[in-house]
C-alpha positions as a Markdown table, in Angstrom:
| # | Residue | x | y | z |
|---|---|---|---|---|
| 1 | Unk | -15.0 | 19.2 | 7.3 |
| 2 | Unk | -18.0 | 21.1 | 8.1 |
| 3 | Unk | -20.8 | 20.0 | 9.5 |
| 4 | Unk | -24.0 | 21.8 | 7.9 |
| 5 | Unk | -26.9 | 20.1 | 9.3 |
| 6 | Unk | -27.8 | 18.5 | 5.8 |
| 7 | Unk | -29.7 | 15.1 | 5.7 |
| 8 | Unk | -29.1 | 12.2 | 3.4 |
| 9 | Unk | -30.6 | 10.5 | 0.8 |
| 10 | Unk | -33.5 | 11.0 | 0.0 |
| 11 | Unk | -33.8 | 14.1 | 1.4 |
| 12 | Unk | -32.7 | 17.0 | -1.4 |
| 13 | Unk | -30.6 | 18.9 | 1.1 |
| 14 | Unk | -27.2 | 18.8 | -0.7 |
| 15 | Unk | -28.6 | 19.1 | -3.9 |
| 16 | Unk | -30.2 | 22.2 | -3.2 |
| 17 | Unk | -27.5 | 23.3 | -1.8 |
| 18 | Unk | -25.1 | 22.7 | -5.1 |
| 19 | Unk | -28.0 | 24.2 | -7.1 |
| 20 | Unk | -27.9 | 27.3 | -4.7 |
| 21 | Unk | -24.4 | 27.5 | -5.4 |
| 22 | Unk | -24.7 | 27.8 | -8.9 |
| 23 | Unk | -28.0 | 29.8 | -9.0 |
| 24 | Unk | -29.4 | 26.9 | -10.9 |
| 25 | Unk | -32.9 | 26.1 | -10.7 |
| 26 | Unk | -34.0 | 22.8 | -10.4 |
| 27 | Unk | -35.7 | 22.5 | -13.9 |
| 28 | Unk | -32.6 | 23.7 | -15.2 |
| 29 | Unk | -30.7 | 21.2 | -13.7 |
| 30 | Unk | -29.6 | 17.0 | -14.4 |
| 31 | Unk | -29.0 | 14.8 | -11.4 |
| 32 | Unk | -27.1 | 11.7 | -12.5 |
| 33 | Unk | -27.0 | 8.5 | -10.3 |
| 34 | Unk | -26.8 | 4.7 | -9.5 |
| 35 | Unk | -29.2 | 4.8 | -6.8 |
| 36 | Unk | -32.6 | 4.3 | -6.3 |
| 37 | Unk | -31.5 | 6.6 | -3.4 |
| 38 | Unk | -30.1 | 8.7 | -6.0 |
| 39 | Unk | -33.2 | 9.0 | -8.2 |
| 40 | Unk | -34.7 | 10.1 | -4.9 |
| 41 | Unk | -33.0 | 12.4 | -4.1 |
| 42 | Unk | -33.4 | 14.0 | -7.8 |
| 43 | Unk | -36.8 | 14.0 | -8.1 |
| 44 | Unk | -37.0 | 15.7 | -4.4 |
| 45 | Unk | -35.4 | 18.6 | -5.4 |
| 46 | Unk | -37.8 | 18.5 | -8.4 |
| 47 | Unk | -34.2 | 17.9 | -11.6 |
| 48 | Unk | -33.9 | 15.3 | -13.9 |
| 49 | Unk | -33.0 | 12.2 | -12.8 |
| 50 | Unk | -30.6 | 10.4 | -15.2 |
| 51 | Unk | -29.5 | 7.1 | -14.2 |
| 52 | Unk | -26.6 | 5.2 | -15.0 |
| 53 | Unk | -27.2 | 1.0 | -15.3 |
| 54 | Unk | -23.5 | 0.2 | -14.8 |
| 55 | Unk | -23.4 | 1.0 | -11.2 |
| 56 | Unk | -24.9 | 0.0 | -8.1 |
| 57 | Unk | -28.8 | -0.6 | -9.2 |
| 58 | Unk | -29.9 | -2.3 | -12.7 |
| 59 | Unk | -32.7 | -0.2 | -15.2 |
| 60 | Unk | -35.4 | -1.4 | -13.8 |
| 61 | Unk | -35.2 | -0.7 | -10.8 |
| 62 | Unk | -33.8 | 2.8 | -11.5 |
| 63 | Unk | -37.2 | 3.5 | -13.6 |
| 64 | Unk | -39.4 | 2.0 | -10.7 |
| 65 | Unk | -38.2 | 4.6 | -8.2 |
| 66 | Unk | -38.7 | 7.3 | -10.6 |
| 67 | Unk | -35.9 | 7.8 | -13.4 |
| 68 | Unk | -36.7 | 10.1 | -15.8 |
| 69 | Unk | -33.9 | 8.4 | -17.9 |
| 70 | Unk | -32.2 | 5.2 | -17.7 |
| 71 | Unk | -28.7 | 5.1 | -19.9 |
| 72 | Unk | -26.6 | 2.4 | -20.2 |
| 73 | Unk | -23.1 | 3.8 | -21.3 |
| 74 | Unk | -21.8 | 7.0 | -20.3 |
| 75 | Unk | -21.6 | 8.4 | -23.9 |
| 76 | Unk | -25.4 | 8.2 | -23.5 |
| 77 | Unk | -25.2 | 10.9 | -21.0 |
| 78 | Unk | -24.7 | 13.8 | -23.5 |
| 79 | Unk | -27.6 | 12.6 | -25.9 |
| 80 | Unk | -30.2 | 12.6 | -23.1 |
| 81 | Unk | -28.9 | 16.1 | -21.8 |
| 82 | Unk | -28.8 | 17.6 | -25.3 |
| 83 | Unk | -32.8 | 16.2 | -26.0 |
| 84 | Unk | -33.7 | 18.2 | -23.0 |
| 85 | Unk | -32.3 | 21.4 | -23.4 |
| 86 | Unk | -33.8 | 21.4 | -26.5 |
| 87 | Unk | -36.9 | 20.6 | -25.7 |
């Protein structure tokens, strides 16, 4: 493995880099996580955060560090996604 320098959580290193990848901007983009770390990390590299209750951290504290969106099942996932790209 390759080590490129990049910081962790919080820090939007490896985000970027994925969005670089894809030429995606970070408007443009979702970030979906069970981490307060996650939702971080997200909002950092100025996406969406989207987080997931079923993992590691519960809604509330998902939405206290910044969640744009909180779903709790993963068929949620598409109907969030599809409001915003229409919005």
């Amino acid at each position: 493995m390759i080590d490129r320098g990049y910081r962790g959580k919080p820090h939007p290193d490896k985000l970027n880099c994925v969005l670089r990848e894809f030429n995606c901007s970070g408007e443009n983009a979702v970030m979906v996580g069970d981490t307060f770390m996650d939702i971080k990390m997200a909002k950092n590299a100025g996406v969406f955060a989207l987080g997931v209750s079923w993992g590691y951290q519960d809604e509330h504290t998902l939405k206290t560090h910044g969640a744009d969106a909180v779903v709790s099942e993963p068929s949620q996932i598409w109907k969030v996604i599809q409001t915003r790209v229409s919005e």
